[in-house]
C-alpha positions as semicolon CSV with decimal commas, in nm:
position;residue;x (nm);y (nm);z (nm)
1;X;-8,071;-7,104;17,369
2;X;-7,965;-7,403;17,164
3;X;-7,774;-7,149;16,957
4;X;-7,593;-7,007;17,200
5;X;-7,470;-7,368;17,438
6;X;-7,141;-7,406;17,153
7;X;-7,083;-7,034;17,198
8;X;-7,132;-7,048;17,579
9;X;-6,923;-7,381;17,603
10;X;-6,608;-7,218;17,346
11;X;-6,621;-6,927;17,618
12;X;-6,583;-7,177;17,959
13;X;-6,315;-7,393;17,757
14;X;-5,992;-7,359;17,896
15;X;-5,742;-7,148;17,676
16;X;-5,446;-7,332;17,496
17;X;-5,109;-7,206;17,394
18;X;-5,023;-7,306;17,068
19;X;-4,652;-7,256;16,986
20;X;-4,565;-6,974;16,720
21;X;-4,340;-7,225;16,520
22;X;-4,353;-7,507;16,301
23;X;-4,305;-7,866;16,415
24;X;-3,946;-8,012;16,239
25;X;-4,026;-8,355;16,016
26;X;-4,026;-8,669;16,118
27;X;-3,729;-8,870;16,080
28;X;-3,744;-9,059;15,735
29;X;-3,851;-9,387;15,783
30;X;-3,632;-9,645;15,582
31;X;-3,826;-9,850;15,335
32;X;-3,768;-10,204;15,162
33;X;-4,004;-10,282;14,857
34;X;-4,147;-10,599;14,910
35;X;-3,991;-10,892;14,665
36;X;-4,294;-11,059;14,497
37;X;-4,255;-11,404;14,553
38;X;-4,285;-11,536;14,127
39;X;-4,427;-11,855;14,030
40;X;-4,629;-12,084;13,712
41;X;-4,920;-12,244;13,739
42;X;-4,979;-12,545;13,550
43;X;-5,172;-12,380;13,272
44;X;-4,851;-12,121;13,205
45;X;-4,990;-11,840;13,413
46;X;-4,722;-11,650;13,541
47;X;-4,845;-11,515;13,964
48;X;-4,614;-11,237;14,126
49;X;-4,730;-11,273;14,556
50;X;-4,619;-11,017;14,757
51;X;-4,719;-11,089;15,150
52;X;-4,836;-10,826;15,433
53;X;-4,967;-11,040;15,708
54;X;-5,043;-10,731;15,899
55;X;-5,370;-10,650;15,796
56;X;-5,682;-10,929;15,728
57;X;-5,701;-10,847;15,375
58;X;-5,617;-10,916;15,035
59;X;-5,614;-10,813;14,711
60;X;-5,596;-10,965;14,382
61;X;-5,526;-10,822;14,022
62;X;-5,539;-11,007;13,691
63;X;-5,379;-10,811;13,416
64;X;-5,425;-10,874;13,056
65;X;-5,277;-10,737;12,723
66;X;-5,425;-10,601;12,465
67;X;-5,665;-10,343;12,601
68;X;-5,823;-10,114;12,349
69;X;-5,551;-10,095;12,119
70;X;-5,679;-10,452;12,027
71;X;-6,015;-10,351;11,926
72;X;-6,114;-10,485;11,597
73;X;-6,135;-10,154;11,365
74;X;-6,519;-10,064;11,323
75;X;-6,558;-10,245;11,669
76;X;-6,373;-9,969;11,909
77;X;-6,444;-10,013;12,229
78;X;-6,491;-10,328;12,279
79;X;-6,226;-10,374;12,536
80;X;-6,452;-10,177;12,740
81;X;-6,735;-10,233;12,716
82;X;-6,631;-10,655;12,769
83;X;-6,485;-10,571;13,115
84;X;-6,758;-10,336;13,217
85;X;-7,010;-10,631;13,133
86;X;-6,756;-10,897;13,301
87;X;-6,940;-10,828;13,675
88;X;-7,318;-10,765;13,521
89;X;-7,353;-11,185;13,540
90;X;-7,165;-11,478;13,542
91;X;-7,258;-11,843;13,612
92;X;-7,590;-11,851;13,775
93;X;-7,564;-11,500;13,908
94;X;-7,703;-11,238;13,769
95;X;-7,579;-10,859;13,840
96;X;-7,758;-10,828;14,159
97;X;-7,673;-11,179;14,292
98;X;-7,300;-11,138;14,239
99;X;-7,330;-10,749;14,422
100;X;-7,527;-10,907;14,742
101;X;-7,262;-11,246;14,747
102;X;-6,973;-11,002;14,739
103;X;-7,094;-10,787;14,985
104;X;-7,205;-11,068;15,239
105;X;-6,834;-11,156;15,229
106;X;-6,758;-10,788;15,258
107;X;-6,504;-10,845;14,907
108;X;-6,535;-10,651;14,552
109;X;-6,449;-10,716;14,227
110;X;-6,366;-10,440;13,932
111;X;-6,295;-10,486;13,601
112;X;-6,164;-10,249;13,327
113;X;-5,939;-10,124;13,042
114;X;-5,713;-9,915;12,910
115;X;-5,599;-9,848;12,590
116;X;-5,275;-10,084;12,632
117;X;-5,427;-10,374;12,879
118;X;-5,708;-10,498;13,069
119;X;-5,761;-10,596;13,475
120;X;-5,983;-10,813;13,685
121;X;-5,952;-10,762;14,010
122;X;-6,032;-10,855;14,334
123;X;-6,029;-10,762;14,733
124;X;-6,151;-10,842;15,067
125;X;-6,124;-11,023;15,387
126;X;-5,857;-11,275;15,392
127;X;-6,053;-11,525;15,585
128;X;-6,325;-11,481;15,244
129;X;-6,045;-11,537;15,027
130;X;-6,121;-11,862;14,904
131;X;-6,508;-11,805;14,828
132;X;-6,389;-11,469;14,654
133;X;-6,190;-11,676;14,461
134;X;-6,445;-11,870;14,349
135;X;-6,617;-11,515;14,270
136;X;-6,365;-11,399;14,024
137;X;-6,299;-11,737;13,850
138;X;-6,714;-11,757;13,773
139;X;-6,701;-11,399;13,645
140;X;-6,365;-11,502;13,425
141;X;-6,475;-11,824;13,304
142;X;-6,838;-11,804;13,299
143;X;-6,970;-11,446;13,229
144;X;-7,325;-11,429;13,095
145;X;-7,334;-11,047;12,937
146;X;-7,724;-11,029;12,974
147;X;-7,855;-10,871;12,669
148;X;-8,033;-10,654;12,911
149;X;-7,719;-10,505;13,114
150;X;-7,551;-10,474;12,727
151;X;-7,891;-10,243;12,643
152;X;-7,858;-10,019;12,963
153;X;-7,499;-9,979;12,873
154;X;-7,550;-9,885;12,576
155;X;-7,780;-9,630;12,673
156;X;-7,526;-9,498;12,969
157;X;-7,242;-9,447;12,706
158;X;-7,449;-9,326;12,478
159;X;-7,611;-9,051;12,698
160;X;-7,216;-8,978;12,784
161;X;-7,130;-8,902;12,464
162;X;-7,434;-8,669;12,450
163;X;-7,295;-8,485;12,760
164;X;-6,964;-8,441;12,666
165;X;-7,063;-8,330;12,337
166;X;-7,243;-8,060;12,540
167;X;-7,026;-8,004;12,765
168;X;-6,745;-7,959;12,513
169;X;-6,957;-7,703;12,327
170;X;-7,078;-7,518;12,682
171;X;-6,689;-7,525;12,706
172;X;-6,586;-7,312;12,402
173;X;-6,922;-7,124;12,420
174;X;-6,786;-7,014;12,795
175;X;-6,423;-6,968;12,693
176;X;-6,502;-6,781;12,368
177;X;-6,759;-6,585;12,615
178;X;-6,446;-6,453;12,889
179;X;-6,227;-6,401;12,582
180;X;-6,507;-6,163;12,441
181;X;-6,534;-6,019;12,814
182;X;-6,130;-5,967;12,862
183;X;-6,165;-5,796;12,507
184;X;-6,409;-5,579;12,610
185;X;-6,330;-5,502;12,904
């Protein structure tokens, strides 16, 4: 019977007319870019703001040069692996500190790179802004990289390589197999 009550209650629902053609677009909605408001703080860091009061949040980005194209030769990937490691401890936090004190103010906090730069950044409730803040500078100025976090990530990248090396071989195997198949059959 249970089965039946969504086939029973489509059958009782009234029928609708749907119209045959295609709604026309919206209007286009004009759009300004925002003008980032540019300052200097007293240690020469140069902050671009750009406002939006209309939502309760915020988010911060700290950009950096340098990246991976900056890696020391014989030491590629450092870049990396340092921003990956940024958020696994800092101050008196450990990895699992820093995760629950972010969460209880419902904020996050990413790091990575790229080959050509590096980012720290930041989000959350605006009202948390200023104990996020205090977040981000502990993981800037202060970060710990446990030897233990640097051993598990060791063994995550390493056990990536391992998969792509497999994958990349499943890859050709499977490509090389439908060539074989289109020249068969």
């Amino acid at each position: 019977m249970i089965r039946l009550l969504p086939l029973l209650l489509l059958a009782c629902a009234p029928k609708v007319e749907r119209g045959t053609e295609i709604p026309a677009p919206l209007a286009a909605r004009p759009f300004t870019a925002p003008t980032p408001q540019e300052a200097t703080l007293s240690n020469g860091l140069k902050v671009l703001v750009v406002e939006n009061h209309e939502i309760p949040m915020f988010g911060v980005r700290i950009a950096f040069r340098g990246g991976g194209q900056a890696d020391p030769a014989g030491k590629e990937g450092l870049a990396a692996v340092t921003m990956d490691l940024l958020n696994e401890g800092a101050g008196t936090y450990d990895a699992l500190a820093l995760s629950a004190a972010l969460k209880a103010l419902g904020s996050d906090l990413g790091a990575s790179a790229s080959d050509d730069g590096a980012v720290v950044s930041a989000g959350g409730l605006s009202r948390n802004l200023d104990p996020t803040l205090d977040l981000l500078a502990t993981v800037l100025l202060q970060p710990t990289f446990p030897e233990s976090e640097w051993t598990l990530l060791q063994k995550q990248r390493t056990a990536d390589i391992d998969r792509k090396r497999k994958d990349r071989k499943s890859t050709r195997l499977n490509s090389s197999h439908t060539v074989i198949s289109y020249a068969v059959f």
